[in-house]
C-alpha positions as CSV (number, residue, x, y, z in Angstrom):
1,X,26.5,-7.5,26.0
2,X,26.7,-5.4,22.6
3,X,25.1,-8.4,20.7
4,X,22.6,-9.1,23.3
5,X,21.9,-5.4,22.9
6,X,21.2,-5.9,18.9
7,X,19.1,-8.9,19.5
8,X,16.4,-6.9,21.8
9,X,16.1,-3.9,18.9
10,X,15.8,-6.5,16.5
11,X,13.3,-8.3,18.3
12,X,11.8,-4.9,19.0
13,X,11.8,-3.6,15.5
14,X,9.9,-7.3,14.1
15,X,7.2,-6.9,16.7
16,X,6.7,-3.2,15.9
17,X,6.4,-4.4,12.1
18,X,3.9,-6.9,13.0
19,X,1.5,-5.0,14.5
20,X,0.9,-3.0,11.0
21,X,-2.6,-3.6,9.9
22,X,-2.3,-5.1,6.0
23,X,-4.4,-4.6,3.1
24,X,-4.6,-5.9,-0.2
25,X,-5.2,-4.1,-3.3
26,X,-5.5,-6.2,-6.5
27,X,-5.4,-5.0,-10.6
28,X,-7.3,-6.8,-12.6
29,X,-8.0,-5.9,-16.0
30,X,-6.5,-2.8,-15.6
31,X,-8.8,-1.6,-12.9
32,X,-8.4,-1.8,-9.2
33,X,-10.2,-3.9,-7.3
34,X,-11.8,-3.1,-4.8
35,X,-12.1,1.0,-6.3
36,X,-12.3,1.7,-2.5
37,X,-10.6,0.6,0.4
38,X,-11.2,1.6,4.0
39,X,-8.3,2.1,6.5
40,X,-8.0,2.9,9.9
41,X,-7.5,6.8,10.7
42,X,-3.9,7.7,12.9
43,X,-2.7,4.2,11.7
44,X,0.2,3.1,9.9
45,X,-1.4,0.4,6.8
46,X,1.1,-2.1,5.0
47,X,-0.8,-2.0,1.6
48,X,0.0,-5.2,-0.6
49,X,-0.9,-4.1,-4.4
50,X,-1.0,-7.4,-6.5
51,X,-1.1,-6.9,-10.0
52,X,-2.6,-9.9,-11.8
53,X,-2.2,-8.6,-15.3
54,X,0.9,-9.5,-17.2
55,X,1.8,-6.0,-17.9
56,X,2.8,-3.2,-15.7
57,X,1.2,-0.9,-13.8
58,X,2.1,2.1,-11.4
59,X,0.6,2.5,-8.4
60,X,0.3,6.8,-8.4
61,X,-1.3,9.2,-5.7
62,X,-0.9,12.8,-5.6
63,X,-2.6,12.8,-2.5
64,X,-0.2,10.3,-0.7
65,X,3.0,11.5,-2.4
66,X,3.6,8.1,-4.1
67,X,4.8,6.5,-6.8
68,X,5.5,2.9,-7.3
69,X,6.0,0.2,-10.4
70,X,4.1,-3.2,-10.4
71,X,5.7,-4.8,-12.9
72,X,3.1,-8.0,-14.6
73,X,2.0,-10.9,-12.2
74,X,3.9,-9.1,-9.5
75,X,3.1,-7.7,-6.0
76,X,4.7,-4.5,-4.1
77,X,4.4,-2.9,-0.6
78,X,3.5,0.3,-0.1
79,X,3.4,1.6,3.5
80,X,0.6,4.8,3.9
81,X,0.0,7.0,6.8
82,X,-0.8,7.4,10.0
83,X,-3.5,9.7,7.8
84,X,-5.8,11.7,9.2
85,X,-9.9,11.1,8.1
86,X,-10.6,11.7,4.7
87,X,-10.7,10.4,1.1
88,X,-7.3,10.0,-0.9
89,X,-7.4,9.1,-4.5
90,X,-4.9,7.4,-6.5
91,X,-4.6,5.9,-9.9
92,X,-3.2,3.8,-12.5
93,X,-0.5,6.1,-14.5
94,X,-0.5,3.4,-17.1
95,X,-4.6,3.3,-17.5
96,X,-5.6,6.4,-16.1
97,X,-8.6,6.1,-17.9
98,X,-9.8,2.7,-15.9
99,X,-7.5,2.0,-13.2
100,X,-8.8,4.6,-10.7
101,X,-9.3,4.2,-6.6
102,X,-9.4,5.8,-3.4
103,X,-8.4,5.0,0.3
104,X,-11.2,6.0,2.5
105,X,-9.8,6.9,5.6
106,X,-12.0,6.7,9.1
């Protein structure tokens, strides 16, 4: 019975995961691309940032309390929100000076 339990909250927990919406963000050059993305508002967003140069970035936001590493030719998850509507900037710590975005949230 117990392990019949644990196999339902698994089950559970994968289909709740699979329901996140998921968006990719790519650097390139040292820039993000696209500088904007839009996500749904009240929603949990898996955010896939794919960093295609061969040296590291960080994936920083004030705004959304995060800080992340992408090391070179490497990809992290970065899970944002349920946000409320509204414009959230974030940036490259490494080249703040090119790699700036935003998540536009509606």
């Amino acid at each position: 019975m117990r392990l019949l339990v644990i196999l339902v909250l698994c089950l559970l927990s994968a289909t709740a995961w699979a329901g996140i919406p998921e968006v990719r963000l790519n650097i390139r050059n040292h820039r993000y691309v696209p500088v904007e993305l839009v996500i749904p508002a009240n929603t949990k967003v898996k955010l896939l940032v794919v960093n295609e140069d061969a040296t590291p970035e960080e994936f920083e936001s004030h705004a959304l309390n995060r800080e992340k590493l992408v090391t070179g030719n490497a990809t992290i998850t970065v899970y944002i929100g349920p946000l409320k509507p509204g414009r959230y900037p974030f940036f490259g710590d490494f080249h703040q000076d090119t790699a700036q975005g935003a998540l536009i949230v509606r």
